[in-house]
Backbone and ligand atoms as CSV (ligand in chain L), in Angstrom:
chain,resi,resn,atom,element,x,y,z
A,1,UNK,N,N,-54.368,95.003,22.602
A,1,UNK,CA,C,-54.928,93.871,21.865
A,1,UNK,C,C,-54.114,92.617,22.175
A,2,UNK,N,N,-54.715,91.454,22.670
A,2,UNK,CA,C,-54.348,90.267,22.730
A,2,UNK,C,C,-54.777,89.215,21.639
A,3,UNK,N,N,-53.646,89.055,20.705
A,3,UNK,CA,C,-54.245,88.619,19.844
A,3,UNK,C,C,-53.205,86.911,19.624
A,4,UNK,N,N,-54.050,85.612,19.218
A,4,UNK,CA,C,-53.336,84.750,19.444
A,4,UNK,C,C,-52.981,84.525,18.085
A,5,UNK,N,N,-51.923,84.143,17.358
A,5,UNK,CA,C,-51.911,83.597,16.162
A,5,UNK,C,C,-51.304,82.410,16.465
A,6,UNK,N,N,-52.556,81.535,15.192
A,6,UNK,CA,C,-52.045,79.837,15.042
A,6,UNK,C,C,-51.298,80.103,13.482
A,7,UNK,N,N,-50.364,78.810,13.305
A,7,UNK,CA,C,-49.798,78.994,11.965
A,7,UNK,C,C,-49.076,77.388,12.307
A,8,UNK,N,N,-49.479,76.550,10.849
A,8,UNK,CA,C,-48.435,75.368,10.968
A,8,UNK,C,C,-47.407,75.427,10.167
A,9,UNK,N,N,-46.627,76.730,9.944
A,9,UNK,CA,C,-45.503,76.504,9.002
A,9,UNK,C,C,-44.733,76.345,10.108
A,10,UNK,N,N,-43.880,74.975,10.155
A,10,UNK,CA,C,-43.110,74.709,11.482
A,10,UNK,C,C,-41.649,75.049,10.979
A,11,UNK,N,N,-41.304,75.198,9.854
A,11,UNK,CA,C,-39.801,75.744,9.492
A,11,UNK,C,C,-39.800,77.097,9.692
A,12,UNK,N,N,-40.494,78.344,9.746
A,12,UNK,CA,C,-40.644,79.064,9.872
A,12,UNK,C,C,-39.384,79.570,11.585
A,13,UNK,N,N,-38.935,80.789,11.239
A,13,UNK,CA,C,-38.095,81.099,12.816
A,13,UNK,C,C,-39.260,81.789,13.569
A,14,UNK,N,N,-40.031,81.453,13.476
A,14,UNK,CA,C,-41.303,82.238,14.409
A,14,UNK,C,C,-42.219,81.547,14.409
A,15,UNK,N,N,-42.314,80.171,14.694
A,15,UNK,CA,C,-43.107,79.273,14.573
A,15,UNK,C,C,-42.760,78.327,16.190
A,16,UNK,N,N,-43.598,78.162,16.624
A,16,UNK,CA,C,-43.410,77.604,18.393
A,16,UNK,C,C,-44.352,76.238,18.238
A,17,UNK,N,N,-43.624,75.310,19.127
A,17,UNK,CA,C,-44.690,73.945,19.626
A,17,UNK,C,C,-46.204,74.368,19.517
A,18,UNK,N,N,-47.278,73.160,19.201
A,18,UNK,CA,C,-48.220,73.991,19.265
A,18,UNK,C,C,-49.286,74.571,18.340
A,19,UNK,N,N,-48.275,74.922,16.946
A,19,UNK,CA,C,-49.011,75.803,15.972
A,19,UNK,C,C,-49.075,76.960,16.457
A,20,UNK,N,N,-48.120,77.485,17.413
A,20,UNK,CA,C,-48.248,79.244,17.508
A,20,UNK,C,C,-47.300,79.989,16.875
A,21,UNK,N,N,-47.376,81.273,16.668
A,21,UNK,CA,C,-46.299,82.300,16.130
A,21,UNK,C,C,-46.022,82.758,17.227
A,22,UNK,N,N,-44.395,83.446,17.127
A,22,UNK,CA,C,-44.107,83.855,18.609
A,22,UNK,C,C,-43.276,85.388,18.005
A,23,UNK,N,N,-44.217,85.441,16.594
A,23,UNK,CA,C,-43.415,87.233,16.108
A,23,UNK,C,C,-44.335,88.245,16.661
A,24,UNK,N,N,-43.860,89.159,17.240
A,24,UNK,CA,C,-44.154,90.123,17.771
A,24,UNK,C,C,-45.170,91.212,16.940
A,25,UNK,N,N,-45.423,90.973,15.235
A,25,UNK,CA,C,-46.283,91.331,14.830
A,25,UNK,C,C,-45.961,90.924,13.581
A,26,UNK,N,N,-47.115,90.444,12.364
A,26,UNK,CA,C,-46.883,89.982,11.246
A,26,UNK,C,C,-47.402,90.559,10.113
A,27,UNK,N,N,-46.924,90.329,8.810
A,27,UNK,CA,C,-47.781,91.403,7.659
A,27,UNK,C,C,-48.782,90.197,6.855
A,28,UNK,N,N,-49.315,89.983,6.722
A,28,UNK,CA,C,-50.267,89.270,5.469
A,28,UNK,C,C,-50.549,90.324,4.494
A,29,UNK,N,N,-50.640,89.937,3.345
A,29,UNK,CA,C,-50.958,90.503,2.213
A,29,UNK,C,C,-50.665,89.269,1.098
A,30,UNK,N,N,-51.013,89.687,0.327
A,30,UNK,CA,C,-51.458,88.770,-1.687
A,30,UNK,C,C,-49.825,88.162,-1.633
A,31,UNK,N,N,-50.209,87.220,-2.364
A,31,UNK,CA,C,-49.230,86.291,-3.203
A,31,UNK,C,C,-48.675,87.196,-3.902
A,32,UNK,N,N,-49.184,88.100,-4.445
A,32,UNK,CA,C,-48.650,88.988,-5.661
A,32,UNK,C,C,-47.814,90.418,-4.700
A,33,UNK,N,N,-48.153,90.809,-4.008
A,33,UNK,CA,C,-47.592,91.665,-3.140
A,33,UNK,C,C,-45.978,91.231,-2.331
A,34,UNK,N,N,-46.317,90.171,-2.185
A,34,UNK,CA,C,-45.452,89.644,-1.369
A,34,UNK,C,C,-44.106,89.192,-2.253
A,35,UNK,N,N,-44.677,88.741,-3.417
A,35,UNK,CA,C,-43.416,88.291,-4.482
A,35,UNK,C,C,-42.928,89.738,-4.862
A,36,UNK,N,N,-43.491,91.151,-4.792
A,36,UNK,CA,C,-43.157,92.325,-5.103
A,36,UNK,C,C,-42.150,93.274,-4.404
A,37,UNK,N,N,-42.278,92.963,-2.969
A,37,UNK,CA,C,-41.537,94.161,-1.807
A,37,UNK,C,C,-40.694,92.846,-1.737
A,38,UNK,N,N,-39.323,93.440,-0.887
A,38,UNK,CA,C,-38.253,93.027,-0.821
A,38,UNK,C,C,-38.281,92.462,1.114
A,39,UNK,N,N,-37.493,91.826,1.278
A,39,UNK,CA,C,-37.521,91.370,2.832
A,39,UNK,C,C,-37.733,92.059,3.648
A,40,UNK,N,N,-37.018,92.966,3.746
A,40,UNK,CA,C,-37.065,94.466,4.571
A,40,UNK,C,C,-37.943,94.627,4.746
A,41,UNK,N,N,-39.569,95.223,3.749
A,41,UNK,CA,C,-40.423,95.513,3.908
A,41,UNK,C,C,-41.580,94.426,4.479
A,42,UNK,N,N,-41.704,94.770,5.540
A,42,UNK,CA,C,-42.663,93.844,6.255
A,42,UNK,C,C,-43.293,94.952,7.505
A,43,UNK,N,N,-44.344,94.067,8.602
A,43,UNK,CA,C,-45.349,94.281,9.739
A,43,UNK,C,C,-44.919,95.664,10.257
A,44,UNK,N,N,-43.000,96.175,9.912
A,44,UNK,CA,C,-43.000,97.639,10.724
A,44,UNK,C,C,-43.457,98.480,9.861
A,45,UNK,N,N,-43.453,98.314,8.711
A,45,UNK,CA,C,-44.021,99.420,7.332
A,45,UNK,C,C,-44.708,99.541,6.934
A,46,UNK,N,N,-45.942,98.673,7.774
A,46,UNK,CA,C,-47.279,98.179,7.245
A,46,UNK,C,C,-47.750,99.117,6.085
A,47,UNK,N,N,-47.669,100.306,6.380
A,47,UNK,CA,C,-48.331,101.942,6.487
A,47,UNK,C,C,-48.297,101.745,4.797
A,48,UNK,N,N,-47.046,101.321,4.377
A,48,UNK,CA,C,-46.080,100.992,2.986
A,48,UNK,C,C,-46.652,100.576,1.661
A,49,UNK,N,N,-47.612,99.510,2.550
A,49,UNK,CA,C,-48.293,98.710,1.813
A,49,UNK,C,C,-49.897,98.789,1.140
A,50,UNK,N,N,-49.735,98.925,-0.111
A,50,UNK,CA,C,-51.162,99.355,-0.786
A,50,UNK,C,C,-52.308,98.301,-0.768
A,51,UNK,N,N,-53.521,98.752,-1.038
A,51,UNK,CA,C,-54.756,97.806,-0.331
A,51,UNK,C,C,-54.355,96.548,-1.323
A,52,UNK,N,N,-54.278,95.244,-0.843
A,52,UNK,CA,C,-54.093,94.372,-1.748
A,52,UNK,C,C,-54.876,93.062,-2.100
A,53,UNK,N,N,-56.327,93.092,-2.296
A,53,UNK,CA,C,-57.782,92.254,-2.550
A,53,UNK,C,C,-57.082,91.148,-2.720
A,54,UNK,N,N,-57.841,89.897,-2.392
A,54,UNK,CA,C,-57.828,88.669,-3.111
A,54,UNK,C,C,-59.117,87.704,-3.345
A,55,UNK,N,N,-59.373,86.525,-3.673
A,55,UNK,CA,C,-60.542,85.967,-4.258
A,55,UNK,C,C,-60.557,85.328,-3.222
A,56,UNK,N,N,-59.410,84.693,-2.680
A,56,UNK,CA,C,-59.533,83.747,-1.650
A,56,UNK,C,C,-58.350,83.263,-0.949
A,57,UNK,N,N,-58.761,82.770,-0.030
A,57,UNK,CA,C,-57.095,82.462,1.062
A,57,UNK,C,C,-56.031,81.783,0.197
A,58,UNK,N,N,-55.989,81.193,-1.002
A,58,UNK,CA,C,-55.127,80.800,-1.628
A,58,UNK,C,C,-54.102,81.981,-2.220
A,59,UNK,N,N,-54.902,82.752,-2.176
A,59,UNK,CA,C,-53.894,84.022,-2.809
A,59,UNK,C,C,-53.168,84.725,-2.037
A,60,UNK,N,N,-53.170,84.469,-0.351
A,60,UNK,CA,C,-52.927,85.482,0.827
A,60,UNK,C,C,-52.047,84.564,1.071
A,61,UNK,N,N,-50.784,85.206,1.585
A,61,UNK,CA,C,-49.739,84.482,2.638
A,61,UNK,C,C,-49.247,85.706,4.071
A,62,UNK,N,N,-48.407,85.070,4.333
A,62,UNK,CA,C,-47.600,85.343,5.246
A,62,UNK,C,C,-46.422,85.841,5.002
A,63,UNK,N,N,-46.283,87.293,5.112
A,63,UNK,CA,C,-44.665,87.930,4.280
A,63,UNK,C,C,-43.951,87.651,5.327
A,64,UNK,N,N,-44.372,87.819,6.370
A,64,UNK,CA,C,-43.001,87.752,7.597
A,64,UNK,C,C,-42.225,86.212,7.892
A,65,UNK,N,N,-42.686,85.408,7.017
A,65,UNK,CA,C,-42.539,84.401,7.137
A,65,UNK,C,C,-40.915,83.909,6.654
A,66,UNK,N,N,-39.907,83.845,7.597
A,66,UNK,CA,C,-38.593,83.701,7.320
A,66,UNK,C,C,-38.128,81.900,8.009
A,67,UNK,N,N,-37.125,81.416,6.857
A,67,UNK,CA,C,-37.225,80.142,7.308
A,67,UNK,C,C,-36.144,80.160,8.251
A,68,UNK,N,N,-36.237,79.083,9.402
A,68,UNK,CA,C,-35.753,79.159,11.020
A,68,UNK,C,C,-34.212,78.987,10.482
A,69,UNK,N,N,-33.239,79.395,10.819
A,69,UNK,CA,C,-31.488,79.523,10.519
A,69,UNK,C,C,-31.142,80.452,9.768
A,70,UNK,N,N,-32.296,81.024,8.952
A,70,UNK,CA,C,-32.009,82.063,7.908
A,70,UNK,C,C,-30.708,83.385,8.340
A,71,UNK,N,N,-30.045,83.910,7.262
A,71,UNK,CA,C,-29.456,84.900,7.491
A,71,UNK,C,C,-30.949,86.000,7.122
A,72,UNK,N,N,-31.571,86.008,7.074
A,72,UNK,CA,C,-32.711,87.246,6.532
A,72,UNK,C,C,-33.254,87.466,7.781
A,73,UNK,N,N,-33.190,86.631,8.777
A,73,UNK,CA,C,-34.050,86.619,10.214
A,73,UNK,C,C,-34.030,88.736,10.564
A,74,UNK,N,N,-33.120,88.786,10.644
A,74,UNK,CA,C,-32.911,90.639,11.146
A,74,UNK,C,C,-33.455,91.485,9.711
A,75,UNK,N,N,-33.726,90.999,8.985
A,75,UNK,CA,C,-33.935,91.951,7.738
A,75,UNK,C,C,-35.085,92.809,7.991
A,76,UNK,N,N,-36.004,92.912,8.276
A,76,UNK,CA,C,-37.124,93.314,8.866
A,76,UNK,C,C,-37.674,93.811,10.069
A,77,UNK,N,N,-36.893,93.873,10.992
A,77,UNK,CA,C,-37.106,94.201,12.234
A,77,UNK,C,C,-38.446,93.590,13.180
A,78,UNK,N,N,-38.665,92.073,12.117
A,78,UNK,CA,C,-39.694,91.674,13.260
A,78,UNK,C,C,-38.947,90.959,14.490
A,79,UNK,N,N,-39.744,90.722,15.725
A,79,UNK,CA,C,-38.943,89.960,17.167
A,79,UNK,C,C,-39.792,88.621,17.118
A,80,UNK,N,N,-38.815,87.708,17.846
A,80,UNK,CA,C,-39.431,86.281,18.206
A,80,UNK,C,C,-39.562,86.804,20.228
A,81,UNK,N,N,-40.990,86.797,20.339
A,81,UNK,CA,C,-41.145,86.965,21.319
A,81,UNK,C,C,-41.184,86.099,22.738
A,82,UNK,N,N,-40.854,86.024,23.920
A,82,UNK,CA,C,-40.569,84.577,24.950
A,82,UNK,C,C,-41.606,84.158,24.943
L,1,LIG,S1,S,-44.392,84.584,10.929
L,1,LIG,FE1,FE,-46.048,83.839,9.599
L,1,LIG,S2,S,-45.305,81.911,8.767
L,1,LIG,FE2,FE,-44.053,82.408,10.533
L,1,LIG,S3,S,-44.993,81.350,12.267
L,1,LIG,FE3,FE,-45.836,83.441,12.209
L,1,LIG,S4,S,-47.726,83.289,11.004
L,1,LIG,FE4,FE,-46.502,81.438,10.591
């Protein structure tokens, strides 16, 4: 699968010129999910994660979403890919 992701969170450490992501795979799930699991749990544990509905894109984020200098960057085992 070739899959492109756009994203304008530009503080983000996986965020490239552009509006692209350059993580090697990402988790989305609920606002409410995401305030629930801890850093660690993210895109490698997907499996982890229970079905989590929402009404609308306001309620969905981006868990893998770590801000660029962070010490949390390794917490998760996602990659910033070349
Ligand atoms: S990890 Fe999420 S927040 Fe970060 S650039 Fe990719 S899509 Fe955007």
């Amino acid at each position: 699968m070739n899959q492109h992701i756009h994203c304008s969170v530009n503080n983000c450490h996986y965020w490239a010129q552009g509006n692209k992501c350059e993580a090697n795979e990402i988790m989305i799930t609920s606002d409410s999910s995401a305030n629930q699991y801890p850093d660690r749990l993210d895109a490698t544990q997907t499996t982890q994660f229970p079905p989590t509905p929402v009404q609308s894109c306001m309620e969905s984020c981006c868990k893998t979403f770590v801000p660029a200098n962070s010490r949390q960057i390794n917490a998760d085992g996602i990659r910033r890919q070349q």
